[in-house]
C-alpha positions in Angstrom: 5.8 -313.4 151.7 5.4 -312.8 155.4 7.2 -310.4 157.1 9.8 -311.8 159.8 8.9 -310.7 163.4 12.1 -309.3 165.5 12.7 -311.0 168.4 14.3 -310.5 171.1 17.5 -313.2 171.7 16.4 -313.4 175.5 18.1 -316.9 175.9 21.7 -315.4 174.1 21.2 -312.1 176.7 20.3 -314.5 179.7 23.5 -317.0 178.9 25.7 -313.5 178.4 24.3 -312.5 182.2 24.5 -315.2 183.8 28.4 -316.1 182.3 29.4 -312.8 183.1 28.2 -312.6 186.4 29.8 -316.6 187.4 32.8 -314.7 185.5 32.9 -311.9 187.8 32.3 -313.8 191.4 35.2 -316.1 190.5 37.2 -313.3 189.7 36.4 -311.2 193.1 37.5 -314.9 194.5 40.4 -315.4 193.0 41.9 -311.6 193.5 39.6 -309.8 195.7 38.8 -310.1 199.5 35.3 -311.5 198.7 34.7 -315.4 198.8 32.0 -317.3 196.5 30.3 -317.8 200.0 29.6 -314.4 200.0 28.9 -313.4 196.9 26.9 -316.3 195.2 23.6 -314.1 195.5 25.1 -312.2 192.2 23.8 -315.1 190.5 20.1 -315.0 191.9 20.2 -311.7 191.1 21.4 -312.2 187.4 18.7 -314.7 186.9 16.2 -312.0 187.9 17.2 -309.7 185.9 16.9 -312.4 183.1 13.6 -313.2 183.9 12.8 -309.3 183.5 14.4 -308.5 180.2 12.5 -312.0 179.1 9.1 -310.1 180.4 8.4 -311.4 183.4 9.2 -307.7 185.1 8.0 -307.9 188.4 9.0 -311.5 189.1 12.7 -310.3 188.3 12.7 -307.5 190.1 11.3 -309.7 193.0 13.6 -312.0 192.8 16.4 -309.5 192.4 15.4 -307.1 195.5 15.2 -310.1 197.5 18.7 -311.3 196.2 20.0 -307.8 196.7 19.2 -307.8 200.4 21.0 -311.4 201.3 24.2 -310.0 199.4 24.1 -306.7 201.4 23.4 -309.0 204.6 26.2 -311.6 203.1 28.9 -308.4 202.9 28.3 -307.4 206.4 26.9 -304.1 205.0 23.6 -304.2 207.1 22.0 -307.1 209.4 18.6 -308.9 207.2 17.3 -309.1 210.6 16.7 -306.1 211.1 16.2 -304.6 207.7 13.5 -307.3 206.4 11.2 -304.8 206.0 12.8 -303.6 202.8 11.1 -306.3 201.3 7.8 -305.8 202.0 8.3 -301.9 200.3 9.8 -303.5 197.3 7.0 -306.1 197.1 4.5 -303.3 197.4 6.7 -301.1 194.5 6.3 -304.4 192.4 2.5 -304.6 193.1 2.3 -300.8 191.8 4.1 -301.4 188.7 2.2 -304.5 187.3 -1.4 -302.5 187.8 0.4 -299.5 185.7 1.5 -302.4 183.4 -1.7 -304.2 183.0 -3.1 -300.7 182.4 -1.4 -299.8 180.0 -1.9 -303.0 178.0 -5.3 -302.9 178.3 -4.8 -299.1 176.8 -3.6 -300.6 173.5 -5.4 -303.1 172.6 -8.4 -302.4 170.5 -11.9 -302.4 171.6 -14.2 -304.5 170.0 -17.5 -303.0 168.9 -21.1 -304.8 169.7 
């Protein structure tokens, strides 16, 4: 018999996020001093970090940097006009990590002989 491969649930820990995080915003709504309006990038950002556990790293960390910055701009915390730039760092932190990625995948596969 062939041995069953463990996978990981990525849809069941995507749905989880994603409910928790809609859970959450309408709960800062409904009894916090933060609107929907303000906080909806929460759910960007949960769908990045999907995408990452479901190993497609960089993308979701892309997608949640970027997602980050609009709900500090969103809050009032910091202007996105003037701190844009953040993204361009994060992009290039993103860049860095797929090369050591790729690197390291290429590390363990095995080399064929001629």
């Amino acid at each position: 018999m062939a041995a069953k491969e463990k996978k990981t649930p990525v849809a069941v820990i995507s749905a989880v996020l994603i409910l928790l995080s809609l859970g959450a915003l309408f709960l800062l709504n409904n009894f916090g001093d933060i609107g929907f309006s303000e906080s909806w990038p929460v759910l960007c950002m949960a769908v990045g970090l999907c995408l990452a556990v479901g190993g497609m790293v960089e993308l979701g960390l892309g997608i949640m940097g970027l997602f980050l910055l609009l709900l500090l701009s969103e809050l009032q915390i910091f202007a996105f006009g003037k701190s844009w730039p953040i993204i361009l760092i994060w992009l290039a932190i993103l860049v860095v990590v797929g090369y050591v990625r790729s690197r390291s995948e290429e590390k363990k596969k095995p080399h064929q002989g001629v």
